[in-house]
N, C-alpha and C positions, 0 to 999 in steps of 0.2 A: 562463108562470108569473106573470108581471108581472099581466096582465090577470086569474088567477084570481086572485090577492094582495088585487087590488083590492073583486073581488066577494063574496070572504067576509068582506072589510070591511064593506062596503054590508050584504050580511044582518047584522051584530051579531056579527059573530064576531072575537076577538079574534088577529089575525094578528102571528106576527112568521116575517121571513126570514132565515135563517142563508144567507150566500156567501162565497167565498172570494176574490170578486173586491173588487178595490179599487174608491174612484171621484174623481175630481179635485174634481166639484163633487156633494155629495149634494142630490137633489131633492127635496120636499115629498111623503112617502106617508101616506095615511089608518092603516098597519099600521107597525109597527117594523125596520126592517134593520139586522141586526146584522154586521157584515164581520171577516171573517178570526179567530173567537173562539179561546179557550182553549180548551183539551180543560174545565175547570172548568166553563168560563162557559157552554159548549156541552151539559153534561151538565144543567147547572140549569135550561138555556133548553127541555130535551127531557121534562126530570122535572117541569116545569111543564106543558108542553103536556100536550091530549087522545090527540094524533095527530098523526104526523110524514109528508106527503107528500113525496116526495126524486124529483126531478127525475134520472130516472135510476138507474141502480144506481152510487152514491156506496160504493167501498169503503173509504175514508178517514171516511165519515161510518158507517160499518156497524156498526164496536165499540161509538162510544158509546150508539148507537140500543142497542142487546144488553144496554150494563149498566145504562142507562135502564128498559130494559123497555117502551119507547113502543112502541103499534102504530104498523106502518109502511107507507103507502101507496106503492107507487111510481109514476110515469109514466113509461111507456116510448116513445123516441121513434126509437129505433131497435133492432135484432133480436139484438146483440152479434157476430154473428158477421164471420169473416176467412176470406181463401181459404187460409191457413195456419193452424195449429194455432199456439194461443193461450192457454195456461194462463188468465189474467185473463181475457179473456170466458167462456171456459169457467165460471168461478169466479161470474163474477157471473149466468150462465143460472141456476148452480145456486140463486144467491140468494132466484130469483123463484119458488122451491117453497118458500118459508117467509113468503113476506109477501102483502096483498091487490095486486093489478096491473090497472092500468090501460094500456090500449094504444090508441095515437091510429087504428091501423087494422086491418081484419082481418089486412090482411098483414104487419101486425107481432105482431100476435096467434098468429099462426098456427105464430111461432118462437120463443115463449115459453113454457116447459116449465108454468111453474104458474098457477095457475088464474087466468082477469082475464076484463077486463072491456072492451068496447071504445067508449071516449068519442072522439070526432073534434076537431081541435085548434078553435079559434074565430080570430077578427083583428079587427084595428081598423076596424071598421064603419063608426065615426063620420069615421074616415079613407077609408078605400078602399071607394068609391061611387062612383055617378054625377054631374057636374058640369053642373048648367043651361050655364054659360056657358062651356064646353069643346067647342071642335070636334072632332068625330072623324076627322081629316084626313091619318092613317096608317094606314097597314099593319101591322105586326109588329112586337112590341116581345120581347125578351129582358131577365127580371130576375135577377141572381145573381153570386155569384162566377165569374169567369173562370178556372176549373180545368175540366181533363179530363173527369171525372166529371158536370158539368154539359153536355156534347155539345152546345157551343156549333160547334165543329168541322163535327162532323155539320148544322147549321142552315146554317153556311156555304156547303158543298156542297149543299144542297138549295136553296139559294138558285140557285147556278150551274146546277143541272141544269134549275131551269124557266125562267135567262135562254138557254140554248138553245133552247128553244123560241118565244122573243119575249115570256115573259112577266116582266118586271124589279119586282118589288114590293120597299117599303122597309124596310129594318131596321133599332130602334133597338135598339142596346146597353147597358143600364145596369149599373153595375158596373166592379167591377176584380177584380183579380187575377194570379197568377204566369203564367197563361198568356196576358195582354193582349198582349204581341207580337209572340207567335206567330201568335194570331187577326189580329192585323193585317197580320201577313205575308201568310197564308190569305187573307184579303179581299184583298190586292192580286193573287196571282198567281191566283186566281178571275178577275180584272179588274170586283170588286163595289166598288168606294171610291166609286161614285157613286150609291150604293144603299143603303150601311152607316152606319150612324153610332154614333160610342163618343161616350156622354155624361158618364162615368165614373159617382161614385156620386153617385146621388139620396135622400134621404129624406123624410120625412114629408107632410105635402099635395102636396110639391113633387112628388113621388114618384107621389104617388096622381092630380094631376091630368093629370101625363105620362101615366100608363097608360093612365086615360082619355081620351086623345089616337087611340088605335089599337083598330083593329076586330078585332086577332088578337095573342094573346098565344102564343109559344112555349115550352114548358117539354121541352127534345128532352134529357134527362139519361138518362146511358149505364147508371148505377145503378140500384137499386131502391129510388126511394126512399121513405122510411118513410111520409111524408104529403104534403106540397106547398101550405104555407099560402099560398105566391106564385100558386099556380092559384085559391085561394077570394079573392085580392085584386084578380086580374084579371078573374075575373067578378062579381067586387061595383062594380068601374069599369065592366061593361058588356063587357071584349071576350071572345071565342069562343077557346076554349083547343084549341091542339092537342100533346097532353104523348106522351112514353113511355107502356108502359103495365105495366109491370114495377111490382112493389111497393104504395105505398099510394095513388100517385098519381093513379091511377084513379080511384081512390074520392074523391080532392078534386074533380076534375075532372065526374066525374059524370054526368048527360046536358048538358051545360052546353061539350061540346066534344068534338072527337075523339083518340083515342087510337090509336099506330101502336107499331111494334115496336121495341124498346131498336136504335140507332144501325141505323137503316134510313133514311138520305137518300131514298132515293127514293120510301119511303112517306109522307115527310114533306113533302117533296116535292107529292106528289099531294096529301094533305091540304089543304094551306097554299093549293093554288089553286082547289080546291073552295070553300073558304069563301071567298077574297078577290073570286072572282066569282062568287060567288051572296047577293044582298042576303036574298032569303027565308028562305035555311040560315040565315044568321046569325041574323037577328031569330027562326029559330023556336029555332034553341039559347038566345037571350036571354032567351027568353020562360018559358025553365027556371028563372030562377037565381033568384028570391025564396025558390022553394019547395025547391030545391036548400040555400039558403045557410042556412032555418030552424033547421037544426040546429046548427048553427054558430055563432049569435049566443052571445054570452060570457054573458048569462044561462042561456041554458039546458046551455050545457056546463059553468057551476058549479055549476046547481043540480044536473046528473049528478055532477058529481065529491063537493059535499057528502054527496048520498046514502051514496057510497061510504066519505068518510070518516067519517061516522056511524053508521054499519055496522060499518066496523072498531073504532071508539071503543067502542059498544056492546058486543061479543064482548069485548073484553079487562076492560070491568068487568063483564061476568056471569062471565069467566074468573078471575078473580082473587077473585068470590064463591064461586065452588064450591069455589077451592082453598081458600081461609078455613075453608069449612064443612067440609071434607075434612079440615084438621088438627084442628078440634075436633072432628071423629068419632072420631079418632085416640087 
C-alpha cells in the first residue's frame, strides 16, 4: 500500500492515508498520513476524497465509508476464512458483494463471493535485484517469520533427508519468531548446526543483498498462501524458488521455480537437489524472471489498480446523476 501511495502520487493524484497505527518517528511522504483519526476527522477525510481503497475488509472503517457515501475499493490479501465458524469473516465475505475488489491472486479471487478483479502484488525493485559485486556463494536461503505456518520445520527435515544420502547443502535463516527454539532444537537433533545458520532479522539492501548471496530460495509454508511477495524478491536477486504450491503462491512463483506439495519434506527434498546440482535448470528458470516479474513492477500494478479506482469514482458520479434526475422527475 506504501508503494501504490507513492505512485498515485507520482501521476498527480492527490493521496492521503488514514491508519491506525502509530509511528515513533514519521518519515518524509510525497501524499498526507493521517494516524489514528476522529470518527469527525475521518468522515471529512472520506467526504473529501473521490474513492476510498481500504486495505482489506476494515469493519471498524465500514460505517463511516456508508455514511460518507465514498465508493469503496477493496484489496484483498487474504480469503477471510477459518477452520471454525467465524461470525466476523463470515461478515466481512459478505462485505465484498457491495463494494468493487480487487484480489492480489486467483486464489484468492476464487473465495471471494463478489465480483473483483485480479491485480498481482508488486516490491521494491529498486531494492531486491541483482548485485554486480555479490557473490553467489550459497545454497538456500529461508525469508520469514519463524512460526508454524511458514514450514520452516518441514525445510529442516528435508534438509536431513538428503544429508542421508551424502548430500549436505547450506541453509541461511532469516528472521525471527515464537518458534526460533524449537527450530533450533530441530536443527541440533537433525545433527544440521553445521549446515544451518540463523542470521535473525535482515532488512532493506542488507536484506536484498544476502538474498542475492544464494542460488535457491525456500518458501516451504504449510498454508495457503494468499500471494508470496518474498518469492518475487528472490527472483528479482536472481535465485530459483522452490515454494508450496497451495494458494496464491504458485502464481508469485511462476515459471521461475519449482513447486511441491504443502508439508511434503521429501518432495522438497528432491526439489531442493535437483536445482542445487544442475547449474543449466537453474540458469534456464533464471532466464524466466524479467519476463515473469513484468507484471509486477509498481508502475504497472498502479496504473491497474488506478484503472479500477476510476472506474469506481466514475459509477458513483453518474450514480448520484440519475438519482438527481430521478427526484426531479419526481
Amino acid at each position: 500500500m506504501e508503494i501504490l501511495a507513492e505512485e498515485f502520487a507520482v501521476a498527480g493524484h492527490q493521496v492521503k492515508v488514514i491508519t491506525q497505527v502509530a509511528a515513533e518517528v514519521e518519515r518524509g511522504h510525497d501524499y498526507e498520513v493521517v494516524r489514528s483519526p476522529t470518527l469527525k476527522s475521518y468522515l471529512k477525510l472520506l467526504r473529501w476524497s473521490d474513492v476510498c481503497l481500504c486495505a482489506n475488509v476494515s469493519l471498524r472503517g465500514l460505517l463511516p465509508v456508508i455514511i460518507a457515501r465514498t465508493p469503496l475499493v477493496i484489496s484483498h490479501q487474504n480469503t477471510y476464512d477459518s477452520p471454525t465458524f467465524n461470525i466476523t469473516l463470515k461478515f466481512k465475505k459478505t462485505v465484498t458483494r457491495f463494494s468493487s475488489n480487487i484480489c492480489c491472486s486467483r486464489a484468492v479471487q476464487s473465495q471471494i463471493p463478489g465480483r473483483s478483479v485480479v491485480i498481482p502484488n508488486t516490491y521494491c525493485a529498486d531494492m531486491f535485484k541483482e548485485y554486480s559485486d555479490v557473490m553467489r556463494d550459497l545454497d538456500i536461503v529461508f525469508v520469514g517469520r519463524l512460526v508454524c505456518d511458514k514450514g520452516v520445520s518441514d525445510l529442516i527435515d528435508a534438509l536431513a533427508e538428503l544429508g542421508q544420502i551424502g548430500f549436505r547443502p547450506r541453509l541461511s535463516i532469516v528472521g525471527d519468531g515464537p518458534e526460533r527454539s524449537a527450530i533450533i532444537t530441530r536443527v541440533g537433533e537433525r545433527g544440521l548446526d553445521q549446515q544451518v545458520t540463523f542470521t535473525g532479522i535482515k532488512r532493506g539492501s542488507e536484506l536484498a543483498k544476502f538474498v542475492a548471496r544464494h542460488r535457491v530460495m525456500a518458501v516451504p509454508s504449510r498454508w495457503a498462501e494468499p500471494f508470496g511477495i518474498v518469492a518475487l524478491e528472490g527472483i528479482a536477486c536472481g535465485c530459483v524458488i522452490v515454494g508450496t504450491d497451495l494458494g496464491g503462491l504458485a502464481e508469485a512463483i511462476g515459471p521461475c521455480g519449482i513447486t511441491v506439495p504443502n508439508a511434503d519434506p521429501s518432495a522438497m527434498a528432491g526439489a531442493l537437489r535437483s536445482l542445487l546440482e544442475d547449474d543449466n535448470q537453474r540458469a534456464d528458470y533464471r532466464s524466466r524472471a524479467s519476463l515473469h516479474l513484468a507484471p509486477h513492477s509498481r508502475v504497472n500494478v498502479a496504473r491497474r489498480y488506478l484503472n479500477v479506482l476510476e472506474s469506481a469514482a466514475s459509477l458513483a458520479v453518474r450514480a448520484t446523476g440519475n438519482n438527481r434526475r430521478n427526484c426531479e422527475e419526481l
